[in-house]
C-alpha positions in Angstrom: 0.0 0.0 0.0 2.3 2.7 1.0 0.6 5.6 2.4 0.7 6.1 -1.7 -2.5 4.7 -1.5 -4.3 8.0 -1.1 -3.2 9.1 -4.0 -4.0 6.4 -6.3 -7.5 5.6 -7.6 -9.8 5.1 -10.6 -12.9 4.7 -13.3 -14.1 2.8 -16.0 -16.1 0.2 -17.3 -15.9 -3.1 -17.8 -17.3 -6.9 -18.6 -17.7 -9.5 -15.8 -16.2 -13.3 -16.3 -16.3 -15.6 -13.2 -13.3 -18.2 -14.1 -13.7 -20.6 -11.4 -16.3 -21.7 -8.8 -16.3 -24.2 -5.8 -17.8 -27.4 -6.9 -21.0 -28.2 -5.7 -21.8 -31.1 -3.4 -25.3 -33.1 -2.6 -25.5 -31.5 0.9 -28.3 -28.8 0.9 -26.8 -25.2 1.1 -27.4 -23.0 3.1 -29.4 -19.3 1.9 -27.6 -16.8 0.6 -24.7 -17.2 -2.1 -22.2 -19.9 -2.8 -18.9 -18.1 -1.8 -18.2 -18.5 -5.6 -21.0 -16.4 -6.3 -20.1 -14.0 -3.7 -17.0 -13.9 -4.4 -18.2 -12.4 -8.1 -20.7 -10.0 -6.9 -18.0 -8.3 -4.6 -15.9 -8.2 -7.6 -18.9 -6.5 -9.7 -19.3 -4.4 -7.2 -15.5 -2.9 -7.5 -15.9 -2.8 -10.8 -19.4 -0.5 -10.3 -17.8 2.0 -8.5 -15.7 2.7 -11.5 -12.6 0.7 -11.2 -11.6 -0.7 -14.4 -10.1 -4.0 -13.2 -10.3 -6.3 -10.9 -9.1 -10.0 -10.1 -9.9 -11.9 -6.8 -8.5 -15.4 -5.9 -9.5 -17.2 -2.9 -8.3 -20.8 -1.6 -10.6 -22.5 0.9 -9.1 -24.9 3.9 -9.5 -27.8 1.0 -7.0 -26.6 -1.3 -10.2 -25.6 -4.0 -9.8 -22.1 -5.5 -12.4 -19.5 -6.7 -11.5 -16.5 -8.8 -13.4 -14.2 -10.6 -13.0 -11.2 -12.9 -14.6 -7.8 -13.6 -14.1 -5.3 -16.1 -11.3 -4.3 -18.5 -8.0 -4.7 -18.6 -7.0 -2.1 -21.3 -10.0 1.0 -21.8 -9.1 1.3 -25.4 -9.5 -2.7 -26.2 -11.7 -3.7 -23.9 -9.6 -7.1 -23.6 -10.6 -9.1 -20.5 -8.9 -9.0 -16.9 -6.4 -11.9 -16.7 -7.4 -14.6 -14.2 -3.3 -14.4 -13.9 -2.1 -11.4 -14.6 0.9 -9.6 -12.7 0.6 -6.4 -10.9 3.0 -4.3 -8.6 3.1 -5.8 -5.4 3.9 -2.0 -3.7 3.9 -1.8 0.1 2.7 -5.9 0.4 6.6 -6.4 0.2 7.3 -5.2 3.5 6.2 -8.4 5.0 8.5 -9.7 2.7 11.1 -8.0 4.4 10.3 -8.2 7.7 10.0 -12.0 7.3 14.0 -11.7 6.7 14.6 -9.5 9.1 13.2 -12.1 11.1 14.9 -14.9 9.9 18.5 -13.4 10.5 17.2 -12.8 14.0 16.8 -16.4 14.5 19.6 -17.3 12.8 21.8 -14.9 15.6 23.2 -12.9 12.5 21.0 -9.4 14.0 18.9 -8.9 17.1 15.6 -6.7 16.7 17.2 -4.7 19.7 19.9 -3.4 17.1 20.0 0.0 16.9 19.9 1.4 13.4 22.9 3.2 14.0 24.7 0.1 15.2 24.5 -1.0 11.1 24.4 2.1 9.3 26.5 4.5 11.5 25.6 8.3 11.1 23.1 7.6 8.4 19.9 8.6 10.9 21.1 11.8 12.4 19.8 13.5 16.0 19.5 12.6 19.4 17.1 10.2 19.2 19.2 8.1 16.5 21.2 6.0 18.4 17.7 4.8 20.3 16.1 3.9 17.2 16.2 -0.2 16.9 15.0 -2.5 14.0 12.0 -3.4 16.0 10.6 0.2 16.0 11.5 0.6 11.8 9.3 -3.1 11.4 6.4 -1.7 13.6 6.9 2.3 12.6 7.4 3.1 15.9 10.9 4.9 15.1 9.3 8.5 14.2 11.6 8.7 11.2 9.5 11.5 8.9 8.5 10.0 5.6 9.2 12.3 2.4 9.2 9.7 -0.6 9.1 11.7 -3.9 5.3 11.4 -5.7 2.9 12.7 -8.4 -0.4 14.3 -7.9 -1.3 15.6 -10.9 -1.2 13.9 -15.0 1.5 16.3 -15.7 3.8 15.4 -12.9 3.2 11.5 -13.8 4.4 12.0 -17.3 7.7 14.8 -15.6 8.4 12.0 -12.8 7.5 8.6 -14.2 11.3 7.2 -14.7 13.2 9.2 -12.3 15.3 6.6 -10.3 16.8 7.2 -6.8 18.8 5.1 -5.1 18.2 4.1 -1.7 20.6 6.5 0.4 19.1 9.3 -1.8 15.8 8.6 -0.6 16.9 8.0 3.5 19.0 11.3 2.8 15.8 13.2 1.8 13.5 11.8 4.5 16.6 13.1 7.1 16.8 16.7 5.8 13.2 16.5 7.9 12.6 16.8 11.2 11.5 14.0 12.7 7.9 13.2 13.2 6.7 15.0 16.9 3.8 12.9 17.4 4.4 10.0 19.7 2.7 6.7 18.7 2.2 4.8 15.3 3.0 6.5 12.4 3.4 4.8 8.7 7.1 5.4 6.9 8.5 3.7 3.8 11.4 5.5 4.8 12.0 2.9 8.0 11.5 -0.1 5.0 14.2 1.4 2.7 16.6 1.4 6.3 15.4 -2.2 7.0 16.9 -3.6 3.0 19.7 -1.4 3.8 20.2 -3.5 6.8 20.0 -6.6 5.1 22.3 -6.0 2.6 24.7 -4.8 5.0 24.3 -7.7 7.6 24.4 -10.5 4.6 26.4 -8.9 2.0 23.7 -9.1 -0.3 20.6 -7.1 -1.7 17.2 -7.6 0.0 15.9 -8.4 -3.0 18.3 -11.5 -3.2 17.6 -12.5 0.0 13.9 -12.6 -0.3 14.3 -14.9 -3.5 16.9 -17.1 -1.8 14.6 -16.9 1.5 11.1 -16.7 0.6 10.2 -17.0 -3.1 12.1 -20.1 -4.3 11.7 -22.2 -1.3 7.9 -22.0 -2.3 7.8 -22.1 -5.6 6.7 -18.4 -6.0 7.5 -18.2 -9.9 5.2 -15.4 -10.4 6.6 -13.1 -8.1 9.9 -10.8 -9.7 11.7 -8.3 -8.4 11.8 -5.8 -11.3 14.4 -3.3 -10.4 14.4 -0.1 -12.1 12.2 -1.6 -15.3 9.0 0.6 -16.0 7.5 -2.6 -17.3 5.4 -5.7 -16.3 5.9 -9.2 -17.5 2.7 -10.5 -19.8 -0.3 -10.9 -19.1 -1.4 -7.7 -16.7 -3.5 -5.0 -16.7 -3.1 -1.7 -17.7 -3.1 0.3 -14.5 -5.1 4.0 -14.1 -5.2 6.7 -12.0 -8.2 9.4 -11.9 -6.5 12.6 -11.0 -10.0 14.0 -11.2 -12.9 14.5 -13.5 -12.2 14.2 -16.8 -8.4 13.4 -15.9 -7.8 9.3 -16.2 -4.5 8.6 -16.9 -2.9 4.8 -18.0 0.2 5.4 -15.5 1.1 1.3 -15.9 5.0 2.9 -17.6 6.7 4.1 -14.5 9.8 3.2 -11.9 8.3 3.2 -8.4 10.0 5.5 -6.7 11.6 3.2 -3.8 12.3 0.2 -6.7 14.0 -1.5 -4.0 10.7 -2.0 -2.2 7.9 -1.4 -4.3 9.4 -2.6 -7.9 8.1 -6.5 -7.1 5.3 -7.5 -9.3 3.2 -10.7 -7.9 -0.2 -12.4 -9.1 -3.0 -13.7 -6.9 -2.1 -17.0 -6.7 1.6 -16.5 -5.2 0.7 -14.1 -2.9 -2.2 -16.1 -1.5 0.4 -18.4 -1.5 2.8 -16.9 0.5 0.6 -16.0 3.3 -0.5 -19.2 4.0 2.8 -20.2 3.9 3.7 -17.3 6.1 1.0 -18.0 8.8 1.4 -21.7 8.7 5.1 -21.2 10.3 7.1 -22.7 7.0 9.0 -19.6 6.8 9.6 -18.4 10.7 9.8 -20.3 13.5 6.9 -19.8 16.3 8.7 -17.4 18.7 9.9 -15.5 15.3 6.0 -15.5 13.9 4.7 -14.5 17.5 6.9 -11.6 17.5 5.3 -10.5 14.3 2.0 -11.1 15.2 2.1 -8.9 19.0 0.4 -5.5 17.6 -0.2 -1.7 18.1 -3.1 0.2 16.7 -2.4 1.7 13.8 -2.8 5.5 13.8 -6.5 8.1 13.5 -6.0 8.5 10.1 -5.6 4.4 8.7 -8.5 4.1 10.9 -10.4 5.2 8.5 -9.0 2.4 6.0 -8.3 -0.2 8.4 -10.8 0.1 11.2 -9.5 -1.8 14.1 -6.5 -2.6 12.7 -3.7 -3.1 14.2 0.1 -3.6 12.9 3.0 -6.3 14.0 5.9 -6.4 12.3 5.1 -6.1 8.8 2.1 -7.6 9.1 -1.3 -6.0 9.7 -4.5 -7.5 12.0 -8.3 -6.8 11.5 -11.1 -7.7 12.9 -13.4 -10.0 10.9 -17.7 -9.1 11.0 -17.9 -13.0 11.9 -15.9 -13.2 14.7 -11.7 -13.0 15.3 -9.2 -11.4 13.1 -6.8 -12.1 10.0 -3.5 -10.9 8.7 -2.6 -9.2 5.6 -0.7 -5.9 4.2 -2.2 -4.2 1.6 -0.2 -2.7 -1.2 -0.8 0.4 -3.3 1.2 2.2 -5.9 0.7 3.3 -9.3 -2.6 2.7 -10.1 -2.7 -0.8 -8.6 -4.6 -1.7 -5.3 -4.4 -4.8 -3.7 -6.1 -6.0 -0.7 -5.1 -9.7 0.8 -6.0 -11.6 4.2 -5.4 -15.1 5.8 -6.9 -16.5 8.9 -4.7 -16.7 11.6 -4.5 -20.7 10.9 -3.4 -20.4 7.7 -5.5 -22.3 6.0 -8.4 -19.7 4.0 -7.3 -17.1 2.4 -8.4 -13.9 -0.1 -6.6 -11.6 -2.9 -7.9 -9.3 -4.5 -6.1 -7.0 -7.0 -7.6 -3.2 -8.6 -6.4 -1.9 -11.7 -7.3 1.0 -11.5 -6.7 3.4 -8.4 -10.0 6.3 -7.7 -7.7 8.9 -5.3 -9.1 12.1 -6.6 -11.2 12.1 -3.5 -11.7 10.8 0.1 -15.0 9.9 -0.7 -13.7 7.8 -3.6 -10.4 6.4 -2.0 -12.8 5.1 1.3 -15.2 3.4 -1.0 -13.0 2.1 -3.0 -10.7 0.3 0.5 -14.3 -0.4 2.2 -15.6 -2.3 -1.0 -12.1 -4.6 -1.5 -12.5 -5.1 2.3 -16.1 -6.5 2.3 -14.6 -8.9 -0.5 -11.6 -10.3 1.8 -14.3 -10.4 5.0 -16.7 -12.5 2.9 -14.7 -15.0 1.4 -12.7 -15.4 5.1 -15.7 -15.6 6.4 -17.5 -18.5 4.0 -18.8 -21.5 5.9 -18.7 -19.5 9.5 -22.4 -19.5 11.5 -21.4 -16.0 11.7 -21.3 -15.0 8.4 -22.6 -11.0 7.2 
């Protein structure tokens, strides 16, 4: 997501396919939908509100998959939303990283007591610098102002699209700020871009690396790249959008994100469904790593409004479900794709669903646009439960 997300939102219209459904079984069903069929009315009803595109995946305790489409993946062909199709992964990576950050705790090679300045000497300046520890940056509890680089207008987009900084340049921007005077929770990318910085400097290698050699080819994750400083997407995808305003829809899918370190992976439904489950089934941390992630703090007034009752970990992000308990997920958000995900905390049912097309013109917009990709997640989470909306 990246706290990009309120700037990135969309319109358009759009044709509706539903690809796969649960199979049906001689037991009587309950009223109400099959959470196939639920699963594309929530996808229709993302697509009413004007987003162009939208894919959803979700894998039931049994291994069976639904997915369903809705709208358009190009405006000026009208070709139809890839069941498959890659999209920029954005701020969902940060679970990524924080998974490694975890791992090298538990292999003894860093302690999330570290101070930042105990790996990257004098690169965080101030008083409070040499308090700041790799806990804090996972949680964004280390008050380190965020100032990443963005456009807000069509104009800037086509000025800004492949400007490429570098990592330091970024941290060295955020620094020439003061830091953030409100105590509590407060989102910052910049803390991620410290955390690969870490990495690279405790292994030797790029964070990038490591998540491939940690995460993605232990599972198989084939659809999931790290695509450096290439504006481009692998085939198939959708073209992503961005309403600037009326009248003012703009195909932004040709950019470098801005912190291409982070934000540069591109994923598809299946792998990150995928990788959750993997994630909250312990396969990739062991339990006292995994607990550590999961012990939270609400997340600050104004991702209330996104996320209400959330709370954040270590990377990782709680809500509450309208059935009962919680489930874990991080968002991601950048450059005209939005993508909402969720796994219950056993692992075992979990929920993508990827936007196209990103409506941030207004708060009105960017709410209904988050509250409508929410209801999807909660419902298909939520199939088969007594408690179900």
């Amino acid at each position: 997501m990246t706290l990009t997300l309120r700037k990135h939102l969309a319109v358009a219209l759009g044709v509706v396919t539903l690809l796969a459904a649960e199979a049906a079984t001689a037991v009587a069903q309950p009223a109400g939908p099959s959470p196939a069929e639920r699963l594309r009315q929530d996808t229709e009803a993302i697509h009413a509100l004007g987003v162009s595109g939208v894919q959803a995946r979700v894998i039931a305790p049994d291994g069976r998959q639904s997915v369903a489409t809705s709208g358009t993946a190009d405006l000026n062909t009208g070709r139809p939303v890839p069941a498959d199709g890659y999209f920029r992964m954005a701020s969902t990576s940060k679970t990524m990283v924080a998974t490694v950050v975890l791992q090298l705790e538990a292999e003894g090679t860093l302690s999330l007591d570290d101070t930042v300045d105990h790996w990257l000497p004098g690169v965080v300046p101030g008083d409070d610098a040499p308090r700041i520890t790799l806990r804090q940056l996972l949680q964004h509890r280390s008050g380190i102002h965020d100032d990443l680089p963005g456009y807000t207008t069509p104009e800037e987009y086509y000025q800004q699209r492949h400007d490429v900084y570098s990592p330091e340049q970024l941290v060295a921007r955020a620094m020439a700020q003061a830091p953030d005077s409100r105590p509590g929770w407060e989102y910052s990318n910049t803390g991620y871009i410290l955390l690969d910085m870490i990495i690279q400097k405790a292994t030797g290698h790029p964070a990038h690396q490591e998540i491939e050699d940690r995460i993605l080819r232990p599972l198989g994750l084939d659809g999931t790249r790290w695509m450096g400083t290439s504006p481009a997407l692998p085939q198939p995808h959708a073209q992503a959008y961005q309403l600037f305003g009326p009248g003012s829809e703009v195909d932004v899918t040709d950019q470098i994100p801005v912190d291409y370190e982070n934000l540069s992976w591109v994923t598809t439904t299946q792998d990150e469904n995928d990788f959750f489950r993997a994630l909250l089934t312990g396969r990739l941390l062991p339990a006292r790593q995994l607990a550590e992630m999961k012990r939270t703090l609400p997340v600050s007034e104004d991702l209330q409004k996104l996320w209400p009752g959330g709370r954040y970990g270590l990377g990782l992000v709680e809500r509450p479900l309208k059935c009962g308990g919680t489930y874990w997920s991080h968002e991601g958000g950048d450059g005209g794709y939005i993508t909402l995900n969720g796994v219950t905390d056993d692992g075992r049912r979990s929920a993508v669903v990827s936007m196209s097309e990103a409506r941030g013109d207004s708060e009105e917009h960017i709410l209904e646009q988050e509250n409508a990709a929410s209801a999807l997640i909660d419902h298909a989470l939520c199939a088969g439960s007594p408690n179900t909306p």
